[in-house]
C-alpha positions in Angstrom: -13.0 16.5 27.4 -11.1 19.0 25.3 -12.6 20.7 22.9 -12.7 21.5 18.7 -13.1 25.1 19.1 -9.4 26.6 19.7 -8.7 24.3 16.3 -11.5 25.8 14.6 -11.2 29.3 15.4 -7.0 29.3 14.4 -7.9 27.1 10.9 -10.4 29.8 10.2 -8.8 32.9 11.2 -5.6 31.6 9.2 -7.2 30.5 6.0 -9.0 33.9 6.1 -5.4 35.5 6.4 -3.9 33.6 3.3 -7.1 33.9 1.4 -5.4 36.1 -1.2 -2.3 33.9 -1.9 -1.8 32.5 -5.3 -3.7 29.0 -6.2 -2.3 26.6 -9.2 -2.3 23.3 -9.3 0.7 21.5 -9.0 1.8 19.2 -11.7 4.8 17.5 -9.9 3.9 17.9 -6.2 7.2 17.5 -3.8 5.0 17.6 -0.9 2.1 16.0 0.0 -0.7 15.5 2.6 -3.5 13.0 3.2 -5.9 15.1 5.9 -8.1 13.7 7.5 -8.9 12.6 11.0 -11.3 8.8 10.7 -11.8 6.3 12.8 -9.4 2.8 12.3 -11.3 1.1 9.5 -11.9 4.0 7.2 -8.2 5.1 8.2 -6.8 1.3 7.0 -8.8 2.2 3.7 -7.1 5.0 2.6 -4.3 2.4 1.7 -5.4 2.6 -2.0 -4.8 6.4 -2.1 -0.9 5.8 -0.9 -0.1 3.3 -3.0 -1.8 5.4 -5.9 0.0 8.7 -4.5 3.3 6.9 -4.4 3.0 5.2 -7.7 2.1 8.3 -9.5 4.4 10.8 -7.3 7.9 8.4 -6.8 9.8 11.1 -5.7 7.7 13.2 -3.5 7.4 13.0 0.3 3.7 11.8 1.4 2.5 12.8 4.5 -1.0 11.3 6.3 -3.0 12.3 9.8 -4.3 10.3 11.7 -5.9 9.3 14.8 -2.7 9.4 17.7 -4.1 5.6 18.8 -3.1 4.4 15.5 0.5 6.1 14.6 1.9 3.3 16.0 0.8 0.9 13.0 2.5 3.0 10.2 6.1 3.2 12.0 7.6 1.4 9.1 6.1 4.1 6.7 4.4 1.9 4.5 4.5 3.2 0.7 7.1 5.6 2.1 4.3 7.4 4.2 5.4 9.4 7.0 2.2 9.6 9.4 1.7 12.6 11.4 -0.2 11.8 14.9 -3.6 14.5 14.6 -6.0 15.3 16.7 -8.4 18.2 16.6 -9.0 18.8 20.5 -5.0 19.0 20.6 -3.8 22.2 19.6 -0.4 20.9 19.7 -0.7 19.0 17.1 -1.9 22.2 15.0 0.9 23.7 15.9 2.9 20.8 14.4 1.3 20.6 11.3 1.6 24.5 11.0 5.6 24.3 11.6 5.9 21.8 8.9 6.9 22.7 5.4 4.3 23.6 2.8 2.6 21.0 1.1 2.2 21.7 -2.3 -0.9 19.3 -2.5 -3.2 18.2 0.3 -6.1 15.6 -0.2 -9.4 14.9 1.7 -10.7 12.4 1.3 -13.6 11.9 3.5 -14.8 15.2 5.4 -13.9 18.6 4.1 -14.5 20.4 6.9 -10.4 20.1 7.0 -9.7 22.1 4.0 -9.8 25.1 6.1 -7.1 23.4 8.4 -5.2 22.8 4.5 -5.8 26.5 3.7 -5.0 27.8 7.0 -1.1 25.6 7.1 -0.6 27.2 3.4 -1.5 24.4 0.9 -0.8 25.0 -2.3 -3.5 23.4 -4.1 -6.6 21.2 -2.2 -8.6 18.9 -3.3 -11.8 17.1 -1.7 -15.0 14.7 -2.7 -18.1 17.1 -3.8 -21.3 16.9 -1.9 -19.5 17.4 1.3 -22.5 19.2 3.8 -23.1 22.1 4.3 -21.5 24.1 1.7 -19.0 26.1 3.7 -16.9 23.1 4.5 -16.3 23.1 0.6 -15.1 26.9 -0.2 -11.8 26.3 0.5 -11.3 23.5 -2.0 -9.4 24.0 -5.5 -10.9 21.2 -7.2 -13.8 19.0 -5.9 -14.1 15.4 -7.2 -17.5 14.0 -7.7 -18.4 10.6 -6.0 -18.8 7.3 -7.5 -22.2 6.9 -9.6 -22.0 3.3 -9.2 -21.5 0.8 -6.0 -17.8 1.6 -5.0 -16.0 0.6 -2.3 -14.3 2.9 -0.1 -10.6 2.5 -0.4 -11.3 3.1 -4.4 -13.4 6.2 -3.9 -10.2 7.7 -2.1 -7.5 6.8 -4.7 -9.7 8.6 -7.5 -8.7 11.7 -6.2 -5.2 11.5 -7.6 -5.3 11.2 -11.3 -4.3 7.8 -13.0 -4.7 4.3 -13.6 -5.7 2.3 -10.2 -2.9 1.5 -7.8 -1.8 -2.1 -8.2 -3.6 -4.8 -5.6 -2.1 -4.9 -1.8 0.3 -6.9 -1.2 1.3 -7.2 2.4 5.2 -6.8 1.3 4.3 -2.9 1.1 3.2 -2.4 5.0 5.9 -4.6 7.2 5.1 -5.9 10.8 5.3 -2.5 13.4 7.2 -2.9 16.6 5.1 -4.1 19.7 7.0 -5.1 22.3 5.9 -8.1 23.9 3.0 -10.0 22.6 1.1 -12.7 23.4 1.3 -16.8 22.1 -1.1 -19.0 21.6 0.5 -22.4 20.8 -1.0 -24.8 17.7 -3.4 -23.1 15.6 -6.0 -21.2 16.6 -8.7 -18.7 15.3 -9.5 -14.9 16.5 -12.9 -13.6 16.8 -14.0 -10.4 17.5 -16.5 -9.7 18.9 -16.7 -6.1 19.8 -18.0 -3.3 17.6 -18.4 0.5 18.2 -22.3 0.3 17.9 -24.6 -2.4 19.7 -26.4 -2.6 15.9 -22.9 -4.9 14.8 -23.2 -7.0 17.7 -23.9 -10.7 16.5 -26.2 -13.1 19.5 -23.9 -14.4 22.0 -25.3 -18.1 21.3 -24.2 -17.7 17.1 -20.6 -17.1 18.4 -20.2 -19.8 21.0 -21.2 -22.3 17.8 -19.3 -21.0 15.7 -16.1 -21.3 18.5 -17.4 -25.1 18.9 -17.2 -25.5 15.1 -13.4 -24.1 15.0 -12.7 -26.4 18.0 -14.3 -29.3 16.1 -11.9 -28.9 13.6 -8.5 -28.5 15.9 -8.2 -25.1 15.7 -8.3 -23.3 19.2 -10.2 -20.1 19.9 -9.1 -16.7 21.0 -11.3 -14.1 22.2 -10.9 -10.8 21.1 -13.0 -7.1 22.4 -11.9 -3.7 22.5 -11.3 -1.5 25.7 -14.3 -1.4 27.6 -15.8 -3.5 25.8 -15.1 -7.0 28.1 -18.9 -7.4 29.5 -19.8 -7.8 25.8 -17.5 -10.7 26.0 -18.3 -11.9 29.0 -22.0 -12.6 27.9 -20.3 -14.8 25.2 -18.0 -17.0 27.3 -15.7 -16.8 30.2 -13.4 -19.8 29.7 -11.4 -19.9 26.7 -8.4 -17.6 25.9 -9.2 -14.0 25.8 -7.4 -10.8 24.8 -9.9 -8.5 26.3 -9.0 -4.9 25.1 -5.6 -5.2 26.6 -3.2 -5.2 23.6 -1.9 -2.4 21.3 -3.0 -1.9 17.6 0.6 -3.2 17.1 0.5 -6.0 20.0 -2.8 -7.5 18.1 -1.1 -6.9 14.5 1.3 -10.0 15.8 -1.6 -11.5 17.2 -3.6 -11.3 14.1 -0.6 -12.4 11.7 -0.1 -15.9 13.0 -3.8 -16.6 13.5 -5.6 -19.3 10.9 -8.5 -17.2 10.9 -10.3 -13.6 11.9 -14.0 -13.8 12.5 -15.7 -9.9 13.6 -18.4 -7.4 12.7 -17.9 -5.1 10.3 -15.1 -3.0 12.7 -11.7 -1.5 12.0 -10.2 -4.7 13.0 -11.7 -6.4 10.0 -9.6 -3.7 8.0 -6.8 -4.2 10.1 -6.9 -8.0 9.0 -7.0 -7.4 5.4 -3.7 -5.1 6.3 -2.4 -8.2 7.7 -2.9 -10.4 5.4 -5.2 -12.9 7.8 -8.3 -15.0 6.1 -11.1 -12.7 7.5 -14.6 -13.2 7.5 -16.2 -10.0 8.1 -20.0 -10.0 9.4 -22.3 -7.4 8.1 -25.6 -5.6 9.7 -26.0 -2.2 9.2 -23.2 -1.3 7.4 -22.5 -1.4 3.3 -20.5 -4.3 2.0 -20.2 -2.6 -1.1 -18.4 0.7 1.2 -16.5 -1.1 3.2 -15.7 -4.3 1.4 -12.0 -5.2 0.0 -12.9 -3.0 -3.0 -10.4 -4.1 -6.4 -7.3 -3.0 -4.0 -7.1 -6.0 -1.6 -9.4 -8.5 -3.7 -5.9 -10.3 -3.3 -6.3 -11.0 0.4 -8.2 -13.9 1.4 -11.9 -13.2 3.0 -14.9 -13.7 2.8 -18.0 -11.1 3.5 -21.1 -12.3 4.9 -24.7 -10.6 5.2 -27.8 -10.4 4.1 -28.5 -8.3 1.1 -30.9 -6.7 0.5 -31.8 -6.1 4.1 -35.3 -3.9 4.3 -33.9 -1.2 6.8 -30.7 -1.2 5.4 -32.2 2.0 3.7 -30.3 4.7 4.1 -27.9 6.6 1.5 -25.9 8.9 3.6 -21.8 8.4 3.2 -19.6 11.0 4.5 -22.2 14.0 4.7 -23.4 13.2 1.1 -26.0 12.1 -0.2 -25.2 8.8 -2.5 -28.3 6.8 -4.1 -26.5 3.4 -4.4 -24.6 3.3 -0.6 -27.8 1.4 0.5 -26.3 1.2 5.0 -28.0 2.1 8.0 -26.9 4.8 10.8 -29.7 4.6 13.3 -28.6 4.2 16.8 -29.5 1.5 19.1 -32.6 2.8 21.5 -36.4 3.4 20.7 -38.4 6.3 18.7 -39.0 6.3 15.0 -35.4 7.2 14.1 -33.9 4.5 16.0 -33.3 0.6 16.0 -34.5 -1.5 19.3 -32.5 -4.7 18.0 -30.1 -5.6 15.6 -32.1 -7.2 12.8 -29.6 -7.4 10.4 -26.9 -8.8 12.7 -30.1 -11.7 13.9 -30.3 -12.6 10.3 -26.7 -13.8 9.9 -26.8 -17.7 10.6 -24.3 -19.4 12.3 -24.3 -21.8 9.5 -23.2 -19.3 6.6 -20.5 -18.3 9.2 -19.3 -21.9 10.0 -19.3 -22.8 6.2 -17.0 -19.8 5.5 -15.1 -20.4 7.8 -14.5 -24.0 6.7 -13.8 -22.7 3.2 -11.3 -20.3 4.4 -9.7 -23.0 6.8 -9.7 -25.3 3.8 -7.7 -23.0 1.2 
């Protein structure tokens, strides 16, 4: 695996280089960046910050990173967005960035460990969330916003780094359909769940989903199973004979997918973001992680979901988000394993009944 270090080294030695150069904040920025480099859900999220970014700045041209797996979904350039594929163990893509333009305004909004990459490609002004951890990540950033005092969600937190009112709600008019080639049909209505989930702690019991898929069936609505790459032995526990789309399809290939579906059903993943994108009912189960975080937030409390959990959950104790330390973000980040620091089983995921989901789901189905 390739490694941070050539990224690191060139941000550093470059920022150090244009340390001198003049700072002032822009008032009418012509160039922008969004820099940042998350994983899908907290990606989909920053969708709040473009539309905010584009309703205050009309004219400028808004640039975003992201992850190279996910370029694909903003081909359309949604809110006029151009996304730039980034990633750090990829010096090419440095290189990119570096040839481009100045920005006259960059914007983190998650981990500022990145301002150094804004300082060292010659932004103009930078601007980050406070708290960040440890301290050096913060030095080069003009103007640091504080977090949220009260329970925010995510895609909120990010648009309050660009002054003004909030961004009106999502409508799915703003992001259109991305190409994808050939994708697959399921005839007659019919339901996706999800099952995978990048940590074993998210993992619903296998039993709890084959009811729920019985319940949908019940009702005339035919199930689709749906995993990430690697993940198919997690599926395979579940069930082995209805329609599956095990890891096989493109972020773009399951948009399609996801868009003439009745329902979603999945943990609390990047494809319950992706859903909300879409425009899909989506019923979104959460364990470990904060509802409050990573729910629809005021931005896409047009899009039709529901949220289920359990809340207050005892060992959902933790108030870590992004590096920082924030009293109310009540999640849990322990890893799956034994000792003191980790979790054995997925308590919070056991106490989900397949009831609450089935009822949901009925509501959602209903409307």
């Amino acid at each position: 695996m390739a490694s941070r270090a050539p990224l690191r080294y060139a941000s550093v030695a470059l920022a150090l280089a244009r340390w001198g150069w003049s700072r002032r904040k822009p008032q009418a920025p012509k160039r922008i960046l969004v820099l940042h480099h998350l994983l899908l859900g907290d990606t989909l999220m920053l969708t709040g910050l473009l539309a905010k970014l584009r309703e205050q700045h009309p004219d400028a041209e808004i640039a975003m990173t992201v992850a190279k797996p996910f370029a694909a979904l903003y081909e359309q350039r949604p809110y006029g967005v151009q996304a730039i594929p980034f990633d750090p163990r990829d010096i090419a893509t440095f290189r990119a960035l570096r040839a481009m333009p100045r920005f006259d305004l960059a914007i983190l909004p998650a981990d500022n460990r990145w301002s150094w990459l804004a300082r060292a490609i010659g932004a103009r002004w930078i601007v980050g969330i406070a708290g960040d951890k440890p301290a050096h990540k913060n030095w080069p950033v003009d103007e640091l916003i504080p977090y949220s005092s009260s329970p925010t969600a995510f895609c909120e937190t990010a648009a309050a780094l660009v002054p003004g009112p909030p961004p009106a709600r999502y409508d799915t008019r703003a992001w259109r359909a991305p190409s994808a080639g050939e994708v697959p049909r399921f005839d007659g209505d019919y339901a996706v769940l999800h099952v995978g989930a990048s940590s074993k702690l998210k993992l619903w019991p296998a039993e709890r989903w084959r009811a729920l898929a019985q319940s949908l069936e019940a009702k005339g609505i035919r199930v689709v199973w749906s995993v990430g790459p690697n993940e198919t032995a997690i599926l395979d526990e579940i069930d082995t004979s209805r329609a599956r789309i095990a890891g096989t399809l493109s972020l773009a290939q399951l948009w399609h997918v996801l868009a003439n579906a009745r329902l979603l059903v999945c943990p609390d993943t990047g494809i319950a973001h992706l859903g909300r994108i879409v425009g899909v009912p989506t019923i979104t189960l959460f364990g470990p992680g904060s509802a409050a975080i990573c729910g629809p937030g005021e931005f896409f409390a047009a899009m039709p979901g529901r949220i289920v959990n359990v809340d207050p959950f005892p060992c959902r104790n933790q108030a870590i988000q992004f590096f920082r330390e924030v009293p109310w973000a009540w999640r849990c980040e322990r890893l799956f394993g034994d000792g003191p620091e980790q979790c054995p089983r997925a308590q919070c995921m056991e106490a989900i009944a397949a009831t609450t989901v089935i009822a949901a789901a009925t509501n959602l189905i209903a409307r």
